[in-house]
VEXDREN-2710 file (C-alpha; in Angstrom, 1 decimal):
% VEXDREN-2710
k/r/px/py/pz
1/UNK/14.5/4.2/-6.1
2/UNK/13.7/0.7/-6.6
3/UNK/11.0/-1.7/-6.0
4/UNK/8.6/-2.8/-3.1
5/UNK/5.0/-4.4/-2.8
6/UNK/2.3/-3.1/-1.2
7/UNK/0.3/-5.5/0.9
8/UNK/-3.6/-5.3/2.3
9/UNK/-4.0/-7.5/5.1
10/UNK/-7.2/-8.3/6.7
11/UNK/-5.8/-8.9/9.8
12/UNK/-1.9/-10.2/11.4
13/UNK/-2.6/-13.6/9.7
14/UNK/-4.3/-12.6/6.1
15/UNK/-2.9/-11.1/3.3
16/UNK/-5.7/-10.2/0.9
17/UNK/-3.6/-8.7/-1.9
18/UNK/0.1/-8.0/-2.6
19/UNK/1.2/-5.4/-5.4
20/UNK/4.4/-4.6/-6.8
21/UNK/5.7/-1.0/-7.1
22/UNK/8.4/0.9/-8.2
23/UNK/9.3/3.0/-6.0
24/UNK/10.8/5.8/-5.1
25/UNK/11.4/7.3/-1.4
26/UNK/13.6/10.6/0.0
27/UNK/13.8/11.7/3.0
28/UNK/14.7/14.9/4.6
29/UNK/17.6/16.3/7.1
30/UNK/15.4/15.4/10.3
31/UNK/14.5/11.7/8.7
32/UNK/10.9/12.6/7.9
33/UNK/10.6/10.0/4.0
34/UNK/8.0/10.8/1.4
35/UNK/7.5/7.7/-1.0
36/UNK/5.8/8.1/-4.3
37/UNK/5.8/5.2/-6.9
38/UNK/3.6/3.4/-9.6
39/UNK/2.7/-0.2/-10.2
40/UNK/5.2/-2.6/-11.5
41/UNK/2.8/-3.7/-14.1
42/UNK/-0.5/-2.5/-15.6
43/UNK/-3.5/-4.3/-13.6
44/UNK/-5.4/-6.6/-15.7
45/UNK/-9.3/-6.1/-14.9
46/UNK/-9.6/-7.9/-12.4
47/UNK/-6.6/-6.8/-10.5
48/UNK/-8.0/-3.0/-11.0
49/UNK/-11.6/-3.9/-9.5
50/UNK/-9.7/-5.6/-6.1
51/UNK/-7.4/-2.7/-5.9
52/UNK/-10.3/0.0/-6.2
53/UNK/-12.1/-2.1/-4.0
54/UNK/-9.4/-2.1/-1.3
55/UNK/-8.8/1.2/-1.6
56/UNK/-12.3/2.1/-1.3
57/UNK/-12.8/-0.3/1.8
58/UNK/-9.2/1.2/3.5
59/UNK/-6.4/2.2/1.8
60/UNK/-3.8/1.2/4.2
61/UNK/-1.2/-1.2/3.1
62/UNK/2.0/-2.4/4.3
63/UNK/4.9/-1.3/2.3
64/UNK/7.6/-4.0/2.0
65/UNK/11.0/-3.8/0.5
66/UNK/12.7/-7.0/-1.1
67/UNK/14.4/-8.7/1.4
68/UNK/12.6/-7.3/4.8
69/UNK/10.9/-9.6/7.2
70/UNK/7.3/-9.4/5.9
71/UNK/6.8/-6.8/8.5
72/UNK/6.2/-3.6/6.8
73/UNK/5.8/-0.1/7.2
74/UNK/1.8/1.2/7.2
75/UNK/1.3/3.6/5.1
76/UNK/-1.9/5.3/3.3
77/UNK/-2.2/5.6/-0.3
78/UNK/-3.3/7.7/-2.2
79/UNK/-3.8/7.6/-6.0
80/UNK/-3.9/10.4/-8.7
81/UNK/-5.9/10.4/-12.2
82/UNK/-2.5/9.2/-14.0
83/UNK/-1.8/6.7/-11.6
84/UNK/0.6/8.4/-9.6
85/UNK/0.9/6.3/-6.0
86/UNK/1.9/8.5/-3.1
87/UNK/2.5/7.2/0.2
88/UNK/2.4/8.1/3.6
89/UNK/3.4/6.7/6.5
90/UNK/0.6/6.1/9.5
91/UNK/2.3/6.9/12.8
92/UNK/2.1/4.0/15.4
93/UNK/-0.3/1.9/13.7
94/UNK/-3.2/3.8/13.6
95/UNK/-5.3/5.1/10.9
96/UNK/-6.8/1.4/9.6
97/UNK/-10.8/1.4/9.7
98/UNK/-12.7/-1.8/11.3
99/UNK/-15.0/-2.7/8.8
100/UNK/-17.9/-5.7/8.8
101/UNK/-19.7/-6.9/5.8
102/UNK/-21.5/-10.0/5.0
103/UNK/-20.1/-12.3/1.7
104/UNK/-23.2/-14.1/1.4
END
């Protein structure tokens, strides 16, 4: 247990969004983790609309602990009615969407 953030970056160089979570991870007798967790702190407005948003758009995120090198861990998240967070890991990278859209 303990706390991490969850980051959505557009690419290596871009971090759209960070959000903190507590968290809670266990893992089994072959190493395989589960994580589930909540947000640190209730989203304003705003802060909901970019996290539905994101979520919509991809919901892959990088999980970083306190004190780890900014790297991360990709996982998907998934989010229940009561705002349960569960996350799971995306093996060698993959699972992240390519997606274009104009801002104008």
């Amino acid at each position: 247990m303990g706390q991490a953030s969850l980051e959505w970056w557009a690419n290596r160089e871009i971090c759209l969004e960070k959000y903190g979570i507590d968290i809670t991870v266990t893992a089994d007798e072959v190493g395989t983790w589960q994580a589930t967790g909540r947000h640190a702190n209730l989203l304003d407005t705003t802060q909901r609309e970019g996290w539905d948003f994101l979520m919509e758009m991809d919901p892959h995120f990088a999980v970083v602990c306190p004190g780890e090198d900014n790297s991360g861990i990709l996982v998907r998240v998934f989010e229940t009615e009561d705002g349960t967070l569960t996350l799971m890991e995306v093996p060698n990278g993959h699972g992240s969407v390519n997606i274009t859209f104009d801002l104008t």
